[in-house]
N, C-alpha and C positions, 0 to 999 in steps of 0.2 A: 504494500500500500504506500502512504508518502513515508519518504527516505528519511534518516538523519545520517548528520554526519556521523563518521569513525567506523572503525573497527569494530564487529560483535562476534565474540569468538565462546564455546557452547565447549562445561569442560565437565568429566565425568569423573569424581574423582572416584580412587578406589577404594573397592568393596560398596561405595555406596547403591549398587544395584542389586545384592546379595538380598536373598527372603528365604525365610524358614522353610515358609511353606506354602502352598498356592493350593488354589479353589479346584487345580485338575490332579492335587497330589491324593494317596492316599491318606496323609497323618491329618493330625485335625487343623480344620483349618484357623486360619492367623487373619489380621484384621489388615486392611491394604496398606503399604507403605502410604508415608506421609509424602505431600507435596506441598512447594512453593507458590502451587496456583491459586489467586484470588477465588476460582470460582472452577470446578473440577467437575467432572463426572466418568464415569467408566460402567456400558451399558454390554451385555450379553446382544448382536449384530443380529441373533436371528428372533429372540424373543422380545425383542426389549425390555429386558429386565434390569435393575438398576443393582452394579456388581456393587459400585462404591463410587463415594460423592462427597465433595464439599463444598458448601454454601452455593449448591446447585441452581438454586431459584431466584438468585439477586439477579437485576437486571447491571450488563454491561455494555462497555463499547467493542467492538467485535472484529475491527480494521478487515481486512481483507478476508476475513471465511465469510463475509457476505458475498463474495462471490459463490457460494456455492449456489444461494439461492439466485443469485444473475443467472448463472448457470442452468438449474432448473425452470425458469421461465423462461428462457428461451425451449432448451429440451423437450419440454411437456407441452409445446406449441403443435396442437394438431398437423398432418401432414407436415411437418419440419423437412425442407431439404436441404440439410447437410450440405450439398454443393452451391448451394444461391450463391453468388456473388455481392457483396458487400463493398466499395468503394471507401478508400481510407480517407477520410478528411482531414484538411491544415488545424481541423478547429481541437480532434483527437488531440492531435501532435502537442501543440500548445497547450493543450489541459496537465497533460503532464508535466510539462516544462513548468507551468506554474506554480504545480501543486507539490512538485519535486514528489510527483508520483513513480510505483514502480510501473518496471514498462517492458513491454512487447519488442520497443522498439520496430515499431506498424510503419512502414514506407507509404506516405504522404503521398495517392494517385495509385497507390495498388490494387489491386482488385482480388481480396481472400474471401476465402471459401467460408460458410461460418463453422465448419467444422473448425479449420485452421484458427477462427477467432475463439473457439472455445478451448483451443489447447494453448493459444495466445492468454487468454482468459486466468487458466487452472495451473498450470507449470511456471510460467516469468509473474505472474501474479498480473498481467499486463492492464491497468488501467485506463490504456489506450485502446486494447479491447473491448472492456468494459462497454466504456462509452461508444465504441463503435455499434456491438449489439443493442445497449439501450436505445441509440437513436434509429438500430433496424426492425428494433422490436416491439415498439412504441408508438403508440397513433398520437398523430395530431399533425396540424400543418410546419408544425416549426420542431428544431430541435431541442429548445425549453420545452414545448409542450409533450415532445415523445419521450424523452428521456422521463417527465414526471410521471406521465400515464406507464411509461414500466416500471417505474419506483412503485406506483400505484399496485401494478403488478404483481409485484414482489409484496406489499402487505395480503393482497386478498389472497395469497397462497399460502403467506405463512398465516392468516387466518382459518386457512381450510384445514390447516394440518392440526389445528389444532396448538400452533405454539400461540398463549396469551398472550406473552411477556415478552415480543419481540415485536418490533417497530423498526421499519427503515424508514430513511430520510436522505438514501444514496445507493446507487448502483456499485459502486466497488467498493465503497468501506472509509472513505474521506469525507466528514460527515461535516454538512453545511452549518448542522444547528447543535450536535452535540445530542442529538436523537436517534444516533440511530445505533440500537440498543436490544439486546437478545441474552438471555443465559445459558447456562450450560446446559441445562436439561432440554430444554427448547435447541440448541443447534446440533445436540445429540439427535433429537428426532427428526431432523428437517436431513440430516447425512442418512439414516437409518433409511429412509424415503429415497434419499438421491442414489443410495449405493443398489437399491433395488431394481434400477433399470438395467438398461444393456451397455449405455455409449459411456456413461457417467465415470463408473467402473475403471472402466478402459485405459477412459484420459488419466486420469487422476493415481495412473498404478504406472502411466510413462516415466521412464528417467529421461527420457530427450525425444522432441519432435523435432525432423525436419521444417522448418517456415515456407520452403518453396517458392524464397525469395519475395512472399511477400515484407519482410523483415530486415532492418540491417545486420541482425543474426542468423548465421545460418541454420542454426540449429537452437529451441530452447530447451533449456535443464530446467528441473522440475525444482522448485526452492523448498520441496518438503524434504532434510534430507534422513529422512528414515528411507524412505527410495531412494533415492541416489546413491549412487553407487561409490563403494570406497576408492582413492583416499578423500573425498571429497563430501562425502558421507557416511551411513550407517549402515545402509544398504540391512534394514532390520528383516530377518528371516518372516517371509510372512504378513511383511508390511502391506498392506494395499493403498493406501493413499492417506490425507486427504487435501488436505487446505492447509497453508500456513497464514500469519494475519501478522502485523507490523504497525504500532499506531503510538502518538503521545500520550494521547486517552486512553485507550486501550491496552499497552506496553505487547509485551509478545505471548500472541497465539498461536494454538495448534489445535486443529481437528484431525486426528489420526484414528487409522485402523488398520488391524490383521488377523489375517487366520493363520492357526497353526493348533494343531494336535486334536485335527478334527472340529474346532471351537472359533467364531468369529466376533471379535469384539470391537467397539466403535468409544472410543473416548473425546475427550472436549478438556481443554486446558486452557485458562483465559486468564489474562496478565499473569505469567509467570516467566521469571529470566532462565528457569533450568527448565524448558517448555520439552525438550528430548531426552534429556536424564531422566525426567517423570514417564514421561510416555512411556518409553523403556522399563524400568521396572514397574511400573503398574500392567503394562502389558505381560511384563515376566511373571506379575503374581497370578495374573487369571491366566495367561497361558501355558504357563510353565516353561522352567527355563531349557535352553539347546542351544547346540555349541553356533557359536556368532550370533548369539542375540545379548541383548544390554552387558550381561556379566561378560561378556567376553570381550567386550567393544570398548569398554575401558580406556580413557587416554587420560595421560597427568597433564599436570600444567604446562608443560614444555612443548607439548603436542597437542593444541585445540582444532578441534573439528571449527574453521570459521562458520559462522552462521550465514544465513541468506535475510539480505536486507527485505520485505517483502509487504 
């Protein structure tokens, strides 16, 4: 979402990923490791069941995992064709420049696919995306008015689903008025939803798309880096995706999920600075642990995985 300056560098120290005992062991079970996060949750992917939670139901600011929901209303647009053409505009370009938004890096007169804008979207966190979709997805004769009418969008669906406690006031998570606002348990269900389709899945499980020159990248890497692949990540056994989020309001997020040892689970982390340390071992408690997942991934001070600004 928008940048700050400097360095963010994500450090595991050790043993802090170790658990007694987890939810798929036989001995009795143990209470989930503690985390850093403001606002936490960790749900069972196929029942929604709530494994473990902290202060799940405050409302917060959410930076960029509101794209997942961009995301989803474009997606769950009846007949969606994936190949339409989209037409990059100067007005994109400039929104990020302003907002010192993260970015796609979208070539101003290209003409991408909205496929391409949705892995623009989900992998570089591309805010120039964002706004590209909002303004293709959006009725009205101007682009204030299509962009609101999908922000609009986006409440009447997190209306549908059922989350109360979540309000937008922006398509990518750079919030005009300081509203726009969701909690953990709420953007646990709205991924729980998204991961149930077919394309959603997909994107959100890439460590890199080709741009196909819509882009001045030629390739993006995905900033969640439990997928990414090492030395540059975690490359978490069983990862599947999902969102990562970058805000001053919101400090750093993560909506993460994986399957492993038969079992799929979907977590939510919100302002918290050890946003992958957590992930990792709360995954290792309900998943159980295997060799290269958290306990193993371990790096000291001298070796930080740098973070993705996002």
């Amino acid at each position: 979402m928008r940048r700050t300056r400097g360095a963010i560098a994500v450090t595991v120290a050790t043993g802090a990923l170790l658990v007694a005992a987890s939810p798929t062991s036989s001995a009795a079970p143990v209470a989930a490791p503690p985390v850093t996060a403001a606002g936490s949750i960790l749900i069972d992917g196929t029942s929604g069941a709530t494994l473990a939670s902290k202060d799940a139901d405050t409302q917060r600011q959410m930076a960029s995992t509101t794209k997942i929901m961009t995301a989803q209303v474009v997606m769950r647009t009846p007949d969606l064709n994936y190949d339409q053409k989209v037409t990059i505009k100067q007005e994109y370009a400039d929104y990020v420049v302003r907002e010192g938004a993260s970015s796609a890096h979208l070539k101003v007169g290209a003409t991408a696919t909205v496929r391409q804008l949705l892995y623009g979207l989900m992998l570089p966190s591309g805010c120039d995306a964002a706004y590209a979709l909002a303004d293709t997805f959006g009725k009205g004769a101007t682009t204030q008015a299509r962009t609101a009418d999908f922000i609009a969008q986006m409440n009447a669906k997190a209306k549908a689903l059922g989350m109360t406690k979540t309000v937008y006031d922006s398509f990518d998570g750079i919030s005009p008025t300081g509203n726009n606002l969701t909690t953990a348990r709420d953007l646990a269900k709205l991924t729980k939803y998204a991961m149930s389709g077919v394309a959603f899945p997909k994107i959100v499980a890439a460590t890199t798309y080709s741009t196909g020159g819509t882009s001045t990248d030629a390739t993006w890497g995905n900033s969640n880096l439990l997928i990414r692949e090492r030395p540059t990540g975690y490359a978490y056994p069983g990862a599947t995706g999902v969102k990562t989020g970058t805000g001053t309001a919101a400090g750093k997020c993560l909506v993460y999920s994986a399957t492993r040892n038969g079992k799929t689970v979907i977590g939510v982390l919100l302002n918290d600075e050890e946003r992958y340390a957590d992930a990792m071992k709360l995954m290792d408690w309900a998943l159980g642990s295997t060799a290269g997942s958290g306990a193993a991934l371990q790096r000291g001070n001298t070796d930080p995985i740098p973070d993705v600004l996002d």
